[in-house]
N, C-alpha and C positions, 0 to 999 in steps of 0.2 A: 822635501823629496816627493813628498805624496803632490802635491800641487806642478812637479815636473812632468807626472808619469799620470796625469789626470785622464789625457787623451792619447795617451801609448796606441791603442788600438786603430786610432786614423793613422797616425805616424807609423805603426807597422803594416799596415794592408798599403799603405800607400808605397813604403817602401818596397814590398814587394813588388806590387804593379809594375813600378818603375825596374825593379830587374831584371822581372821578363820578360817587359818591353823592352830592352835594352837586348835580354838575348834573342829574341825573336830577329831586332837589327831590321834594317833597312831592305827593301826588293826592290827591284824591278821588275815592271809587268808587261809584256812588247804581247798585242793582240795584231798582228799582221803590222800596216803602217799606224796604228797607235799605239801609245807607251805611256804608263804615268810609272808613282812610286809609291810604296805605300812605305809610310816612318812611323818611328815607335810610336810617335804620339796618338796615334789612329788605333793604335791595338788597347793602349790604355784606358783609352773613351770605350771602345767596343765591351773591356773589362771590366768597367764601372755597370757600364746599362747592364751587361748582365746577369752582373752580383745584385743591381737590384731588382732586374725583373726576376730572379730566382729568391727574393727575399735573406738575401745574405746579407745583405748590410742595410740596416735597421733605420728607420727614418730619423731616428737620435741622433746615427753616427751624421748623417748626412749634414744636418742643423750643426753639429760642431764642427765640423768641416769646414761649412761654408765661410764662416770670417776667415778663414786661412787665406782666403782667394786676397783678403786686400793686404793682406801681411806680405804676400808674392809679390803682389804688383809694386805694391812699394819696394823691394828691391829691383823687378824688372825696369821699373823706374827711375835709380839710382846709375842703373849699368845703361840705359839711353840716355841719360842725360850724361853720361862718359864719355858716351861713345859723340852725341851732335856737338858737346862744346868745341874740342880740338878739332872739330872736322869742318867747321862751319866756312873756314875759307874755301872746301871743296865744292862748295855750290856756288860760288861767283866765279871760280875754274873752270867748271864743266861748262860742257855746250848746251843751248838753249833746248835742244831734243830732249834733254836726261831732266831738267831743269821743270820744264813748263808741260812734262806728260802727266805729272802731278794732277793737270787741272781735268785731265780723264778720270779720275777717282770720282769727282765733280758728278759724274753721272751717276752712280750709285743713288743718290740721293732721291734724282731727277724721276729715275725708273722703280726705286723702293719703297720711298714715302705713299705717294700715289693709292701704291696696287696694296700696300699696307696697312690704310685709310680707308679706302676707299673700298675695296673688295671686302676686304677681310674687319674693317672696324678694330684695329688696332687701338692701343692707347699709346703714350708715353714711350713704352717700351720697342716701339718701330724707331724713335728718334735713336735709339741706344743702337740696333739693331742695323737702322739705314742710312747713317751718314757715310760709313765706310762699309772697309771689307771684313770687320771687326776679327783686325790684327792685333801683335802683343802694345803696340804703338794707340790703339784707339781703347782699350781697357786702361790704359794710365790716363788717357783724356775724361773716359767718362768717370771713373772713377773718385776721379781728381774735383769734376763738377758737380755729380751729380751722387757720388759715391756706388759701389755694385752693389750693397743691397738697396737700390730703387731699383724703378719701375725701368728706366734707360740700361742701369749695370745689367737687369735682366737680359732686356734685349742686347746687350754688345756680349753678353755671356756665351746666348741662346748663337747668336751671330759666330762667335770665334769657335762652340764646339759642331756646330754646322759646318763652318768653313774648313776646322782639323779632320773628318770624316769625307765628305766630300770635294772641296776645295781642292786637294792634289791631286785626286784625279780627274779633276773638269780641266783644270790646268794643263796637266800632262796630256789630256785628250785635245785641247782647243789648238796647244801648239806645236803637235804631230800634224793634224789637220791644216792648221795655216802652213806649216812649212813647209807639205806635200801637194801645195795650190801653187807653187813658183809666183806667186805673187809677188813676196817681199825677202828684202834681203836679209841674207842672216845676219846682219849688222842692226839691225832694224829689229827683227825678231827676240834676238839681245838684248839689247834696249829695253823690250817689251814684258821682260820676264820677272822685272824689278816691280814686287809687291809690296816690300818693305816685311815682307817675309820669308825667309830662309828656308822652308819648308817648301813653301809655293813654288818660289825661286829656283830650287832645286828639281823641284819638277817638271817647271817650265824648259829649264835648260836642258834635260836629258836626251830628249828626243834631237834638239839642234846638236848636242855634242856628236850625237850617234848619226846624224845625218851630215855633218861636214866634219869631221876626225882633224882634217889639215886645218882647221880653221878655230880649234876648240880652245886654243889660249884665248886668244881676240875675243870669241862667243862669252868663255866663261868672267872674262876682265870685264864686259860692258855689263854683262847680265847682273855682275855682283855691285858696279858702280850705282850700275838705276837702284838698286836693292838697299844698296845703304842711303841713295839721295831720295828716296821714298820713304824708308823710316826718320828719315832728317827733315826734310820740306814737308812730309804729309804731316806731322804735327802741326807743324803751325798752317798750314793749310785747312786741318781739322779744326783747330779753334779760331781763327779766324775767320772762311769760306763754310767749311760743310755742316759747323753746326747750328749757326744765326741761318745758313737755307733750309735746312732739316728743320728748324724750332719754327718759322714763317709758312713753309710747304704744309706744316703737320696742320697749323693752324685755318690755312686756306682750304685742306682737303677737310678739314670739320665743319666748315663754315660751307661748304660745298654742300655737304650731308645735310646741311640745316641743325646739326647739333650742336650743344657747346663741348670742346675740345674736351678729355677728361683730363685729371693733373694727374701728375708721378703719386708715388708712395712709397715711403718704405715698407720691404719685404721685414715679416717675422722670423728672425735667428736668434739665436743661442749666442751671446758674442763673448769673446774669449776672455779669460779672464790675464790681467797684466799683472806679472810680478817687478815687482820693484827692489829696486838692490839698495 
């Protein structure tokens, strides 16, 4: 029993988080013609940094914590690989719009690596950080390769709680803006809002629900199809396209700099102890 209740104290701060993120709930935020959403998971990050910029939670707790992230992922892993097996006919179904927008993720790369290297002198941890949009879908990749305590888990860490903080609201703001330029059609906009995150997703569609109401089954039916054929093709998209151009870019923008490239490493944790039955 002593070995169950070892780390009681991350399992109950974290429990709590999660309830009052839960009752906090979901908003909408309409600033004239923009709108995003802010979702629990934004309050919980906000509740972490603060407990530790106010020294509430002790650098100990933090190091025991962190192996919990691959015990997650390994089930968030489990429940995608549930969801692409039965679905996989759905992508030789759909039309080549839903299909081949995929290869826009492709620039992430193109525009991150670069300014990652090159600016900033990044290591290892730009690959983690810039293949994607470091979704629940790109932490089961690196993960998987490179494990998250390296140098890469770092960056696709640093990437996913950047993207839960700001990500919804760039989102919610980018696609108020395009929808109020009459440019494109809200069929199109739809389309556009599949991140291969539920979160993102959500935000992206708000704004189009609340600007065409007669049109919001259609909107929210396409919005969620690209959503799910983004966390289904951007895997293998990810391991086959964006991380051999990430691991070649990283390599060319060092060779650019005239240095030699530096290598990953493992970060120093605490790692969990396994009971055995």
């Amino acid at each position: 029993m002593k070995e169950f209740l070892k780390d009681w104290k991350v399992h109950a701060l974290c429990g709590i988080m999660v309830l009052a993120a839960e009752f906090i709930g979901k908003h909408d935020v309409y600033l004239g013609p923009i709108a995003f959403t802010l979702f629990p998971m934004l309050y919980t990050i906000i509740m972490g940094i603060l407990l530790a910029l106010f020294k509430v939670i002790p650098k100990s707790m933090m190091e025991t914590a962190s192996p919990y992230i691959t015990i997650s992922v390994l089930m968030l892993g489990a429940r995608s690989a549930a969801t692409i097996g039965p679905n996989l006919g759905l992508i030789f179904t759909s039309g080549a719009a839903l299909i081949l927008q995929e290869f826009g993720n492709l620039g992430t790369v193109l525009f991150s690596i670069p300014i990652g290297v090159l600016v900033f002198g990044m290591g290892r941890s730009v690959v983690g950080a810039g293949f994607s949009i470091s979704r629940e879908g790109s932490i089961i990749v690196i993960g998987d390769m490179y494990g998250l305590d390296s140098d890469e888990g770092l960056g696709v860490m640093g990437g996913y709680i950047t993207g839960t903080i700001f990500g919804t609201i760039i989102c919610g703001i980018c696609s108020s803006v395009l929808a109020n330029t009459g440019w494109f059609h809200p069929y199109a906009l739809a389309m556009a809002c599949g991140t291969g995150s539920a979160s993102m997703m959500s935000a992206n569609v708000a704004p189009l629900l609340d600007m065409w109401p007669d049109l919001a089954d259609e909107v929210y039916a396409l919005a969620y199809s690209s959503n799910v054929l983004s966390g289904m093709d951007g895997l293998y998209m990810s391991l086959l396209l964006a991380i051999p151009m990430s691991n070649g870019l990283y390599k060319l923008c060092w060779k650019i700099r005239g240095k030699e490239p530096p290598k990953s490493h493992k970060q120093k944790v605490e790692q969990v102890d396994i009971i055995e039955y």
